[in-house]
C-alpha positions as a Python dict, from the first residue, in 0.01 Angstrom:
ca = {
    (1, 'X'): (0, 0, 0),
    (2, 'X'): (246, -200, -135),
    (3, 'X'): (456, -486, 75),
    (4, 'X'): (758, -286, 174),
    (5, 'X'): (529, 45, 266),
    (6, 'X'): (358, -207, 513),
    (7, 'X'): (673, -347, 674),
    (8, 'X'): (785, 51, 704),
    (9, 'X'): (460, 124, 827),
    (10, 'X'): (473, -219, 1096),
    (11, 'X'): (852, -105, 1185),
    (12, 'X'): (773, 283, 1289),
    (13, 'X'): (440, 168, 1482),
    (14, 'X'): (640, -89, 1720),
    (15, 'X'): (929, 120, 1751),
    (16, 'X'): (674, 439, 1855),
    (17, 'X'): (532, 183, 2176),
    (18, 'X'): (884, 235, 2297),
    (19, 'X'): (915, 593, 2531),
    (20, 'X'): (1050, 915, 2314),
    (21, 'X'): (1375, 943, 2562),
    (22, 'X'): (1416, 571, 2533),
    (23, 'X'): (1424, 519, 2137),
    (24, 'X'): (1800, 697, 2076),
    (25, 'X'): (1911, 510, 2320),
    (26, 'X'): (1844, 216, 2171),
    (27, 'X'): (2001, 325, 1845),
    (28, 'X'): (2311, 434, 2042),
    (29, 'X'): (2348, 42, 2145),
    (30, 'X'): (2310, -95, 1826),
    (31, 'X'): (2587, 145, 1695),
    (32, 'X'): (2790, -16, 1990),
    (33, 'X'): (2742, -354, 1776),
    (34, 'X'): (3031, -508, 1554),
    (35, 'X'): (2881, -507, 1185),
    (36, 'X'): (2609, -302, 1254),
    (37, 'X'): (2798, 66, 1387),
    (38, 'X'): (2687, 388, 1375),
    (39, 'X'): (2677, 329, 991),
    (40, 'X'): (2363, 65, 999),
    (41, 'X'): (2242, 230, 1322),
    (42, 'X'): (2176, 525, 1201),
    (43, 'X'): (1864, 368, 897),
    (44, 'X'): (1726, 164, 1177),
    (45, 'X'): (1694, 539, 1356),
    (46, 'X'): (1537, 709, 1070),
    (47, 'X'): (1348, 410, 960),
    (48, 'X'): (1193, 408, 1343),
    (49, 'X'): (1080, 769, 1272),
    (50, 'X'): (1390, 931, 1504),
    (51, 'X'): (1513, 1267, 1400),
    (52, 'X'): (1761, 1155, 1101),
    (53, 'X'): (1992, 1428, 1299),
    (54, 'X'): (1951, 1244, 1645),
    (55, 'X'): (1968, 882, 1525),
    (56, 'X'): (2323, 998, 1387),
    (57, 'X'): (2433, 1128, 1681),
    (58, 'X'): (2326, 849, 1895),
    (59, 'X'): (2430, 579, 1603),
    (60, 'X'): (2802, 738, 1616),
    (61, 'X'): (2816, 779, 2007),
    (62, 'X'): (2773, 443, 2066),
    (63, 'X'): (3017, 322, 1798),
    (64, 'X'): (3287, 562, 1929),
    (65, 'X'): (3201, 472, 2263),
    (66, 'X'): (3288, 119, 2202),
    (67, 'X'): (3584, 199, 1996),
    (68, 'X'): (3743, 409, 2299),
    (69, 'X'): (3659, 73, 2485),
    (70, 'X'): (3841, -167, 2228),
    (71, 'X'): (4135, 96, 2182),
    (72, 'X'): (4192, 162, 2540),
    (73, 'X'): (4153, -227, 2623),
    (74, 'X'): (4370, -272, 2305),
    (75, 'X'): (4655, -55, 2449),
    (76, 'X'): (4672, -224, 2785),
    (77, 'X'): (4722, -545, 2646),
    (78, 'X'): (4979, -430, 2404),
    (79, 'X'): (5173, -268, 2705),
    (80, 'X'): (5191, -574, 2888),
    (81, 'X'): (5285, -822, 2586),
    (82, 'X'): (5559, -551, 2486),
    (83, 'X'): (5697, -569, 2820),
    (84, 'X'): (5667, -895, 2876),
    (85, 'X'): (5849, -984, 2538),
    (86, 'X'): (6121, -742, 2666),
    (87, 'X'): (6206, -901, 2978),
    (88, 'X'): (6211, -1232, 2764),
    (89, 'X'): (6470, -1087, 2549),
    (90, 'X'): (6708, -1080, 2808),
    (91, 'X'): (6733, -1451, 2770),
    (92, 'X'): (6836, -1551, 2366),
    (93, 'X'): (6509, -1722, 2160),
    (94, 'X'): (6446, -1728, 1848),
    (95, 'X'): (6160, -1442, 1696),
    (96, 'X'): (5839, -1607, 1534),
    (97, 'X'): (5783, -1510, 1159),
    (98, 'X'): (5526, -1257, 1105),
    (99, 'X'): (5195, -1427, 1026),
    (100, 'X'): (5090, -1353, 619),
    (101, 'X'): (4781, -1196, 789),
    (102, 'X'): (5033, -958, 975),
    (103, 'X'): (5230, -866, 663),
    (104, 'X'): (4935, -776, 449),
    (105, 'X'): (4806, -516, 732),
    (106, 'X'): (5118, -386, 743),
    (107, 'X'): (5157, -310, 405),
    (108, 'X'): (4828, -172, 415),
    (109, 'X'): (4910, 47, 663),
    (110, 'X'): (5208, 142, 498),
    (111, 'X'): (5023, 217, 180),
    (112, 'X'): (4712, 396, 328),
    (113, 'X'): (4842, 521, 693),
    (114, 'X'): (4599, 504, 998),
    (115, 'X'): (4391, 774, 830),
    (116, 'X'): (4308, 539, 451),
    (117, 'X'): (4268, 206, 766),
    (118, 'X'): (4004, 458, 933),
    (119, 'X'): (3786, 586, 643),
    (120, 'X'): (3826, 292, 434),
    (121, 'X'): (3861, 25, 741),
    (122, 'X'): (3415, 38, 769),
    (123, 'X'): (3395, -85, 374),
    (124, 'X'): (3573, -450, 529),
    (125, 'X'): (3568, -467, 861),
    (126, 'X'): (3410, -322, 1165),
    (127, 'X'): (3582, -8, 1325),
    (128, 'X'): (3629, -216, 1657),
    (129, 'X'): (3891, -429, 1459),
    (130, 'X'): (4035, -186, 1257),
    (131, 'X'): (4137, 22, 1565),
    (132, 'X'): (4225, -296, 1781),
    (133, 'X'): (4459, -404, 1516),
    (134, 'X'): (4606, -19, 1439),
    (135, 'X'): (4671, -4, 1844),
    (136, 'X'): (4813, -374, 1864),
    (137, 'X'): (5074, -224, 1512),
    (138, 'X'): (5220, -2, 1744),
    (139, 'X'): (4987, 339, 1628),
    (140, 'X'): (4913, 575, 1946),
    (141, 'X'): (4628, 587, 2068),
    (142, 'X'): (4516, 907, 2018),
    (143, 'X'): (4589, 911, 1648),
    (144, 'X'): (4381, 618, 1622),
    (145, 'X'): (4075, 781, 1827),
    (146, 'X'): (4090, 1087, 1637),
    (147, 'X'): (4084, 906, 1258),
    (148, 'X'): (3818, 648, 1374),
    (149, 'X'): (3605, 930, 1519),
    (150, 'X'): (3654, 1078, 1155),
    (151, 'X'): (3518, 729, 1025),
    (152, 'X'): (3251, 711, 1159),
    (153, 'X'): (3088, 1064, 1177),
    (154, 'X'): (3161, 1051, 798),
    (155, 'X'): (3019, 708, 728),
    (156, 'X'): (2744, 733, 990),
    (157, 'X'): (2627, 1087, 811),
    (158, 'X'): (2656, 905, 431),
    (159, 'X'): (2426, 640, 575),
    (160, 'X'): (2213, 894, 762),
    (161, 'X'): (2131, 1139, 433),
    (162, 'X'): (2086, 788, 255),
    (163, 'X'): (1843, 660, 409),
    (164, 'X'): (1651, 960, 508),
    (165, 'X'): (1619, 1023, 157),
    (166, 'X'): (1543, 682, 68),
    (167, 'X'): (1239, 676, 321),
    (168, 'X'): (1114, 997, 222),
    (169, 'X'): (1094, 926, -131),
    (170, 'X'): (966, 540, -52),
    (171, 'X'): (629, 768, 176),
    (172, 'X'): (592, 1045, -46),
}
């Protein structure tokens, strides 16, 4: 058995000490983690020996759980600042330049809409960012939920098939 067969082997019998119910669970937090998602959830599932069909589901759910967190979180904030900047506008200031970082998601957004930010947002940046920032541009939130929940059931199902072919052919 060669190194990485044994480290396979090592992973699936700790993660099989840990209860049947318990183990998508587990999964569904990690999805719930910035950088890791549904998308690097999901292998740890189906390297564990989960149901490649479950660990998706739970990998996703707890990424899109998290998002709905961020987004609706997001919104509130933006309410308030919005409001807030209105009732300052009453009195005459001066407007801040838009930071360069602002700009270039703008343009971005211009270029690829919330639905390119959604499906492409995972290949740069976590899907908790990408919607924070689409909410804080002004982009409802329900257009937001429905193209990250897009991103993520397609990237989480890429990684999924991936790896679940990967391991099979690695213990064939």
């Amino acid at each position: 058995m060669n190194p990485i067969e044994t480290l396979v082997r090592n992973f699936q019998d700790l993660v099989a000490q840990v209860p049947e119910i318990v183990q998508p669970l587990i999964v569904m937090l990690a999805g719930a983690i910035p950088f890791i998602e549904g998308e690097g959830a999901s292998p740890i599932g189906v390297l564990g020996r989960i149901h490649p069909i479950v660990a998706g589901i739970a990998a996703a759910s707890g990424n899109f759980l998290c998002v709905v967190a961020v987004v609706l979180f997001s919104s509130r904030v933006r309410t308030t600042a919005v409001a807030r900047r209105a009732r300052r506008a009453e009195t005459p200031a001066e407007p801040k330049p838009e930071s360069k970082g602002r700009q270039r998601f703008r343009r971005y957004l211009v270029r690829f809409g919330v639905p390119g930010a959604s499906l492409l947002g995972p290949l740069a940046i976590p899907t908790q960012f990408t919607s924070a920032m689409l909410v804080a541009s002004g982009t409802p939130r329900g257009w937001v939920l429905l193209w990250q929940a897009v991103g993520i059931v397609v990237w989480t199902t890429v990684t999924t098939t991936l790896s679940w072919g990967m391991l099979t052919a690695l213990l064939a």
